[in-house]
N, C-alpha and C positions, 0 to 999 in steps of 0.2 A: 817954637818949631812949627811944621806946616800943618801938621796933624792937629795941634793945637786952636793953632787961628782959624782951621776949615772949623772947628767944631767952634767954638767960641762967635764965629761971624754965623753961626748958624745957617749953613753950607758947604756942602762938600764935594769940592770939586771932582770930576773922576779924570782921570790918566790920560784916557780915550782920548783924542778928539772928537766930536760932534755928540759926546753922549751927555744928557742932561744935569744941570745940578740939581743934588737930591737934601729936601730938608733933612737936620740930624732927627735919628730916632734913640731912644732914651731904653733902658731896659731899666724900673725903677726899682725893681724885687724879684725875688725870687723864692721859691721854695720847694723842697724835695721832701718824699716820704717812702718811709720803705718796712715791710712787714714785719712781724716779728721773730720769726727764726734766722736767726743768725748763722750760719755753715761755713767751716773752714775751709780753706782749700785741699788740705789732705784729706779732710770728710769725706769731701766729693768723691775723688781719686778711689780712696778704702773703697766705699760703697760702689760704685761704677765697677771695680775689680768683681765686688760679689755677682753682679747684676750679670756684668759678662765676662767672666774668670780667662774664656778663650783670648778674651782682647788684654787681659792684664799687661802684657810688654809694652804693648802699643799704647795703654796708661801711663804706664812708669814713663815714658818719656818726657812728660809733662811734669813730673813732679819738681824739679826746679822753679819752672813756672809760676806754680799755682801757692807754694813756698809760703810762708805769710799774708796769703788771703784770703780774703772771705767776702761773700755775699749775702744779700736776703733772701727767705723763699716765703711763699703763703701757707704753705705746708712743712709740717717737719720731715728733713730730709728722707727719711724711711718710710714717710708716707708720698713722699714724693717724688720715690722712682717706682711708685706702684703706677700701673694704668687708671688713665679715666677713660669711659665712653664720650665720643663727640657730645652726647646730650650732658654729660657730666660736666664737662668743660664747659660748656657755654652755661651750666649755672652757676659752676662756681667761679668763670669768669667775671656773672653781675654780683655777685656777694663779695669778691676780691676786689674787685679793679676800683667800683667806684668808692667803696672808700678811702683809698690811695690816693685817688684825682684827687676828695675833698678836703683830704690832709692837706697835698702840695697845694691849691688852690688856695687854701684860705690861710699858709703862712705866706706866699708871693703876696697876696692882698695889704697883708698886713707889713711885711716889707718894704712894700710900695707905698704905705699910707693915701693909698687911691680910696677916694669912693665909690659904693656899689654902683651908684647913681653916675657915674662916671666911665662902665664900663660898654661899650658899647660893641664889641665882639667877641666870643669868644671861638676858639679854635681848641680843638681835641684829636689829638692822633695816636691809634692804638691798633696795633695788628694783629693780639694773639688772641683774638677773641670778637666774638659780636653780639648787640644785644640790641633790639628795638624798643621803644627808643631807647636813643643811644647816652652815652655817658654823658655829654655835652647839654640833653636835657635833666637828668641826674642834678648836675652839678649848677643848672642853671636854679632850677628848686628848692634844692638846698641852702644856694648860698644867697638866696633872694636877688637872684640878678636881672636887671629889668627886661619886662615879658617881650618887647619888639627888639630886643639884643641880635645883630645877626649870627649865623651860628656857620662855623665853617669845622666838618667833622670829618680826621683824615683816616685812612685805613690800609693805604695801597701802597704806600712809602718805606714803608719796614721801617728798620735800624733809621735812614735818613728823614722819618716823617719829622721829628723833633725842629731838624733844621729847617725844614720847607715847614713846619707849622710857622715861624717865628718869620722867613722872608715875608709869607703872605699877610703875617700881621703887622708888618714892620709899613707893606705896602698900602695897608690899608690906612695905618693912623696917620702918615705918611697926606691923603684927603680924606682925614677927618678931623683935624688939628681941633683939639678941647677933649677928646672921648681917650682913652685908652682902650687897650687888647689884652683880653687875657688867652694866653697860650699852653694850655695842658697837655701833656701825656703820659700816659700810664698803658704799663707792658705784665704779664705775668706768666714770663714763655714756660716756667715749669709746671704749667699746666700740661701744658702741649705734651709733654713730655712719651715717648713710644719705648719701652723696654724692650717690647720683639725687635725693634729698628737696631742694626746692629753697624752700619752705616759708618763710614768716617764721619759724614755729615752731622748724624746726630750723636757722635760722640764727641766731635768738636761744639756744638751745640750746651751740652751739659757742662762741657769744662771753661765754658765761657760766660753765660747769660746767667743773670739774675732778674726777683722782680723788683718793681719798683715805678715812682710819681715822678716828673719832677715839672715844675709849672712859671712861670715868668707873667711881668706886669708891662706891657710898653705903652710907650705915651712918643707924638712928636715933640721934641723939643728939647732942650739942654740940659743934664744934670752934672757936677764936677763930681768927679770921683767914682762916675755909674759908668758900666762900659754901656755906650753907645752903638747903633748899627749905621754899615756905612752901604755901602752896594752887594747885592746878592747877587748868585748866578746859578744857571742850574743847567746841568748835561747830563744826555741820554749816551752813554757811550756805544757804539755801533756792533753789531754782533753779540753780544753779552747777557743776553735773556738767559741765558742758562746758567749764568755765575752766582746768582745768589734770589733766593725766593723760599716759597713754598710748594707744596703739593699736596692735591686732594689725597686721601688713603682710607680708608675703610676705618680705621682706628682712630682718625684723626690728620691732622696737618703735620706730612713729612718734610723736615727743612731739608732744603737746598742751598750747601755752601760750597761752591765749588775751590777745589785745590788752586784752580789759576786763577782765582782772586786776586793775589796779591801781584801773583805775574800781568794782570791786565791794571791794577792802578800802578804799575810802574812802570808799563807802557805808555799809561791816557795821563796822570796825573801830573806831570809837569807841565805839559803845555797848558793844559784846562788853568793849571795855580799861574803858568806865566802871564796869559791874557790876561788872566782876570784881576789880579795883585803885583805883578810883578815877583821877585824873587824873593819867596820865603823864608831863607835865611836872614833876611836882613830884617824880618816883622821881629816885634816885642817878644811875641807867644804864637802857638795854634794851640787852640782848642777842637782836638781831634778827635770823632768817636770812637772810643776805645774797644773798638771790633775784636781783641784778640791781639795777644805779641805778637803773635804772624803779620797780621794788618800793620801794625804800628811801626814794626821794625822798617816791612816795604815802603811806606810813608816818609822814614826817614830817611830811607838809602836813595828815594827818586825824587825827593827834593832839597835835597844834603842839609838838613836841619842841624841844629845844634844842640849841643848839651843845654839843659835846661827849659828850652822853648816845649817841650811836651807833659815838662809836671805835674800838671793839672792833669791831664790826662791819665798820666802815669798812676798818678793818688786813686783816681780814681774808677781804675781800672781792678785797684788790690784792694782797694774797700767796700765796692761795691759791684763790682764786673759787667757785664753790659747788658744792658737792661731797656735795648734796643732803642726806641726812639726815644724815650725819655733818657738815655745816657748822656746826649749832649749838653743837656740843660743840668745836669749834676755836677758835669765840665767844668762851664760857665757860671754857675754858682762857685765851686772852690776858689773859679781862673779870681771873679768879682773880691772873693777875700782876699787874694794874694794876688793882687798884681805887681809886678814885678819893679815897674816903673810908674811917677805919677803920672807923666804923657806919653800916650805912645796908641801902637799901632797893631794888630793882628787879623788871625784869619780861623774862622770854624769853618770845619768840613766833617760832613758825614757823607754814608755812604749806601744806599740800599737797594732792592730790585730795579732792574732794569738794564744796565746798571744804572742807578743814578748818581749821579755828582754833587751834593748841594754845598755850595760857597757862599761866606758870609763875612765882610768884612769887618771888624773890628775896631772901634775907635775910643780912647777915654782922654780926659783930662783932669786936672788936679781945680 
């Protein structure tokens, strides 16, 4: 098939005319890590009911939903719909997060059977939190990774930093043929967490998000049976600064998810996936970030998907919920165990401030 021979001849044509051929890039590992309190989904639900008994109806509606799932927190659920102070939060962001990074980090390493000595970027992107220095020098000390290593650390990307970590290292190794990228992020939004906030926004917030690692190894060049990357794309869609973010607040960082969310990717989102891919029904898979059934469903209905192309997604939306920019990469680890077919074709997209769009072509062979 074509997919096949692009990778195979170590080239990959694009659709375009006039747009360049790009060498194949390799995803060779990967690895996730995730806290140790486990919470069901009717946990959540119970507890959110005590927290704000006025809002109980407006819970109950979710409880189909949330039905069989569960996520991780850093904290035991009852200590973790208590408030922290912003100063709170940013310590127990440096005592959470980076030992999450170093879990995912060092089983993608190992997955990869890359050498330290081999890696010559790494990339970090993490929004619910900030620490000087940042995780990215953490994880570089730790895991003894060599001292002129460049360092690309992301923070402004939200939910889609995972996917824009991975285009930019995909771009790098891409001219640096011999070195590898390691690509981390690690999220711990129940920090964040505002009980006065009575908000839809942060009550869709709570019934959504988990914390959690998850980390990949890429290299240019050919692996059979590794999903490969093929062209990436990236869009600011126009008007939409106020559809999803954050905001400063005395107590901490109040999320911003706007209700027409889903009404704007089903306005922007087919054309952005036709340019860029062609028609996604006809890919192997998408590896989707799993924003919430509301996301997922609009995702489906404005690009008429099919049954099965989202179960990776799907899995991993009830096992582990979303866990903002490292959600994608916990995707793409499941998607890597279960592919569907031995050659074939897909597409990641994530979705975060801005609005942003990040697209990422998908490529494997046997």
């Amino acid at each position: 098939m074509v997919v096949e021979a692009a990778i195979r001849s170590a080239a990959l044509p694009d659709r375009r005319a006039g747009w360049p051929v790009l060498a194949p890039v390799t995803i060779d590992g990967f690895g996730t890590a995730v806290p140790a309190y486990r919470v069901d989904g009717e946990e959540v639900l119970r507890l959110i009911a005590q927290v704000w008994p006025r809002l109980a109806r407006r819970v109950s509606l979710f409880t189909e939903e949330l039905s069989g799932t569960h996520r991780f927190l850093v904290r035991p659920i009852d200590e973790a719909l208590l408030p922290l102070s912003p100063g709170e939060q940013a310590v127990r962001y440096a005592a959470e997060a980076t030992p999450l990074a170093i879990a995912a980090a060092e089983r993608a390493i190992v997955n990869a059977g890359t050498a330290i000595a081999d890696i010559g970027l790494i990339v970090v992107s993490s929004c619910t939190g900030f620490v000087l220095p940042g995780v990215d020098v953490q994880l570089i000390n730790h895991l003894g990774l060599r001292r002129d290593i460049r360092r690309m650390p992301f923070m402004n990307f939200g939910c889609a930093g995972g996917a824009a970590a991975l285009t930019w290292a995909s771009d790098w190794v891409r001219s640096h043929p011999g070195e590898s990228a390691l690509v981390v992020a690690v999220e711990v939004p129940s920090l964040t967490f505002r009980p006065a906030d009575t908000s839809a926004d942060n009550l869709l917030s709570v019934l959504v998000f988990g914390d959690g690692a998850g980390a990949s190894v890429l290299r240019c060049g050919v692996a059979p049976g590794h999903i490969g990357i093929g062209r990436t794309g990236h869009q600011l869609v126009a008007s939409s600064t106020a559809a999803l973010g954050f905001e400063r607040a005395d107590d901490g960082f109040r999320v911003v998810v706007s209700r027409q969310l889903p009404r704007l990717l089903e306005t922007h989102l087919p054309a952005l996936v036709d340019e860029f891919i062609g028609d996604a029904s006809d890919l192997d898979v998408i590896a989707l970030h799993p924003g919430g059934q509301a996301i997922v469903d609009a995702v489906v209905r404005c690009l008429g998907l099919r049954e099965g192309q989202l179960d990776a997604t799907q899995r991993v939306m009830r096992t582990v919920g979303n866990t903002s920019s490292a959600a994608i990469l916990f995707v793409l680890e499941e998607l890597a165990a279960t592919l569907p077919v031995a050659d074939g074709r897909g597409l990641a997209a994530a979705f975060g401030p801005g609005l942003t769009v990040e697209l990422i072509e998908l490529l494997w062979a046997s």
